[in-house]
C-alpha positions in Angstrom: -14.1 -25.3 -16.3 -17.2 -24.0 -17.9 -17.1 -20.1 -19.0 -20.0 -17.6 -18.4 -21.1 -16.2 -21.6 -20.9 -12.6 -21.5 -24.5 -11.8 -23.3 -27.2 -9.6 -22.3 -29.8 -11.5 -20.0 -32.3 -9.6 -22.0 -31.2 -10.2 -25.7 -30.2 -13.7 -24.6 -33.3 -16.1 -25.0 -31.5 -19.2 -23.0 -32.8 -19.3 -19.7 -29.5 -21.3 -18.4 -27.7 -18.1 -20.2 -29.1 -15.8 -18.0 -28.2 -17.2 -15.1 -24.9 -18.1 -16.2 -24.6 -13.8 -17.0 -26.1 -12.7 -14.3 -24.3 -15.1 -11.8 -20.9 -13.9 -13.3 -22.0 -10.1 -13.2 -23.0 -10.4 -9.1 -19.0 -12.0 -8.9 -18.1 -9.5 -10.6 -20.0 -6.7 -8.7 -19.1 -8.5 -5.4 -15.6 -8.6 -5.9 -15.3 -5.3 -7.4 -17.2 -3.4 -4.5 -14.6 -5.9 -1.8 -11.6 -4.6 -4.0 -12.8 -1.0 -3.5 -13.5 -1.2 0.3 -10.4 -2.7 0.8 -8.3 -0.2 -1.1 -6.3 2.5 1.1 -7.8 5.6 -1.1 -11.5 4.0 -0.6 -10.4 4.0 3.5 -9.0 8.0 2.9 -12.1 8.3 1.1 -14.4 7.3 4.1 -13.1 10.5 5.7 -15.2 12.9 3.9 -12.5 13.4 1.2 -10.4 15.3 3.9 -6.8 16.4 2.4 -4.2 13.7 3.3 -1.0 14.3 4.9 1.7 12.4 5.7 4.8 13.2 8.3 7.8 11.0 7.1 11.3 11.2 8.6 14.2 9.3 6.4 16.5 7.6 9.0 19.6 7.0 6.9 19.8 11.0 5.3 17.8 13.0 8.0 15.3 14.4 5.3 11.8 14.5 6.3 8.3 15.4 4.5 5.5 16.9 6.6 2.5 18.0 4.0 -0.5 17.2 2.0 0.2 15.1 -0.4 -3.6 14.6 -1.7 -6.3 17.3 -1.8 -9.6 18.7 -3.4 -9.8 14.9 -5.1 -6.2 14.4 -6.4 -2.7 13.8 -5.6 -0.5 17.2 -5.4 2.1 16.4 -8.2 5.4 18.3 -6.2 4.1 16.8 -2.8 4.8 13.1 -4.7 7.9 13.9 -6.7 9.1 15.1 -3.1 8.0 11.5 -1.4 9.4 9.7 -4.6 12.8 11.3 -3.8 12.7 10.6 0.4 11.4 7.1 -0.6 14.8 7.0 -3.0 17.6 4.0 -2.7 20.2 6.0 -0.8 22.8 3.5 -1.7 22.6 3.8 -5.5 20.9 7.6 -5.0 17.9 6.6 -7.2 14.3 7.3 -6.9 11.4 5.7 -8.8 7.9 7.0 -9.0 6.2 5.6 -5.7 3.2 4.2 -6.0 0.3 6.6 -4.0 -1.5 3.9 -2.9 1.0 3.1 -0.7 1.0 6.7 1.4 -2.6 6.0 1.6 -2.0 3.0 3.8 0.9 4.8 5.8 -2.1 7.8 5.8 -4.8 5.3 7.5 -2.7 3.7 9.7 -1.7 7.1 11.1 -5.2 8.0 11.0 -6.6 4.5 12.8 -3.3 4.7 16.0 -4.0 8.9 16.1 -0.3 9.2 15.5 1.3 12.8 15.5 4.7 11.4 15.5 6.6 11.1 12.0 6.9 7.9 10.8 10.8 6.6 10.5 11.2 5.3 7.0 14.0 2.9 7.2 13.6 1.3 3.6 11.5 2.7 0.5 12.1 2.1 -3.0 15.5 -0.4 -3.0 17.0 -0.9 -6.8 16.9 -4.3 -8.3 21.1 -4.3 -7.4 20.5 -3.3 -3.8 17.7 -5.9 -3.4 19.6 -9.1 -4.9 22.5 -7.9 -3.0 20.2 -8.0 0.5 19.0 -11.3 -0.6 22.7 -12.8 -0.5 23.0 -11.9 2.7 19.6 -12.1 4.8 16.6 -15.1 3.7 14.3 -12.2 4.8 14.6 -10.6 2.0 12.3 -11.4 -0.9 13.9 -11.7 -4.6 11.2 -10.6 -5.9 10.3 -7.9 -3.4 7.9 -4.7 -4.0 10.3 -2.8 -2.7 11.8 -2.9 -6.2 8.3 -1.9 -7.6 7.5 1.7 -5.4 4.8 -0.8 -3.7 6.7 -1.1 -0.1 8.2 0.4 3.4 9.6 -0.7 6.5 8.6 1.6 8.9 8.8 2.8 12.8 6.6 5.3 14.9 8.7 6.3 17.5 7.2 5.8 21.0 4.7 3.1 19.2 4.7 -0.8 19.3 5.9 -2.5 16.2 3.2 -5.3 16.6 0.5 -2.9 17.9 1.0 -1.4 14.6 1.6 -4.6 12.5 -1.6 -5.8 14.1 -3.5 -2.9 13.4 -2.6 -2.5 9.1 -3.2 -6.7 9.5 -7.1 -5.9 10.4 -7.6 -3.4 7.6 -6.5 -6.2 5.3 -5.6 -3.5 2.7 -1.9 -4.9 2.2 0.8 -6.8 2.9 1.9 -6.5 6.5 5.3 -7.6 8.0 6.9 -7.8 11.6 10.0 -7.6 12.4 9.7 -7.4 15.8 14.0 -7.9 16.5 14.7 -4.7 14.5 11.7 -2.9 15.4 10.1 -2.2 12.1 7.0 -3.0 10.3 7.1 -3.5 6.3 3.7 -2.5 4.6 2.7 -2.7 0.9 -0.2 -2.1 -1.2 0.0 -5.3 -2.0 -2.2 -8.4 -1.9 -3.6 -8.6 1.8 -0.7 -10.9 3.5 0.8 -11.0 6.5 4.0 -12.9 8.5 
């Protein structure tokens, strides 16, 4: 596989070198630009930069969250040490820094269905421990999951279809996006687009 050289068009006096450069920099631009409009904050973003909020109930300890947790162009430090702790492994009481990106997505999908209703968190961050033992026990569970990472939730709206909603995160193709229509949740990730 031949490499683009990474010269100035102008400085470079090849005409083959040129379009080698400037054929990698419109790649580079194109994919760049798709990466952005794909991205969960760039959907957020679309909204005029409105503050994002998020209503979040935790089904196995009965906390819940219902704030901003982005505003005036940032992310409100307290508002995400509180999520990183809902979001915790409540087997092994241990919390990891979530990753943002991923209450964007739960924040446009609440956004795109016009939800109101808190969303049911049934599965956040899970320890390494807790994920390998869930992997003995169900093929559904990824060993290598981004659970594990602060990427991932399982999540219900009560009142709300599971694949309405799975359908609906699968169109924005800003994630990964599971069904599991039997247990009534959807998993989402700020992940590589994906579905099953």
């Amino acid at each position: 596989m031949r490499r683009a050289r990474l010269v100035c068009p102008c400085c470079d006096g090849a005409t083959s070198g040129r379009r080698e450069v400037i054929r990698a920099a419109l790649g580079l631009a194109a994919g760049g630009l798709a990466c952005l409009a794909a991205s969960p904050a760039a959907l957020a973003q679309a909204n005029g930069g409105a503050a994002r909020r998020l209503f979040i109930q935790r089904v196995q300890t009965g906390e819940s969250f219902n704030g901003t947790y982005w505003n005036e162009g940032r992310y409100d430090r307290e508002a995400l040490r509180q999520l990183d702790w809902l979001f915790r492994d409540p087997s092994m009481e241990e919390a990891t820094p979530m990753d943002p990106r991923l209450f964007d997505l739960l924040h446009s999908v609440a956004q795109r269905l016009d939800a109101s209703e808190s969303f049911q968190v049934i599965s956040g961050y899970r320890a390494p421990e807790t994920n390998a033992a869930r992997a003995q026990t169900s093929r559904r569970v990824s060993r290598v999951s981004l659970h594990m990472s602060g990427m991932a939730a399982d999540v219900r709206l009560p009142g709300r279809d599971s694949m309405g909603m799975a359908r609906l995160a699968a169109e924005m193709q800003i994630g990964g996006v599971g069904l599991y229509r039997r247990d009534g949740f959807v998993h989402l990730d700020c992940g590589p687009a994906r579905r099953w």
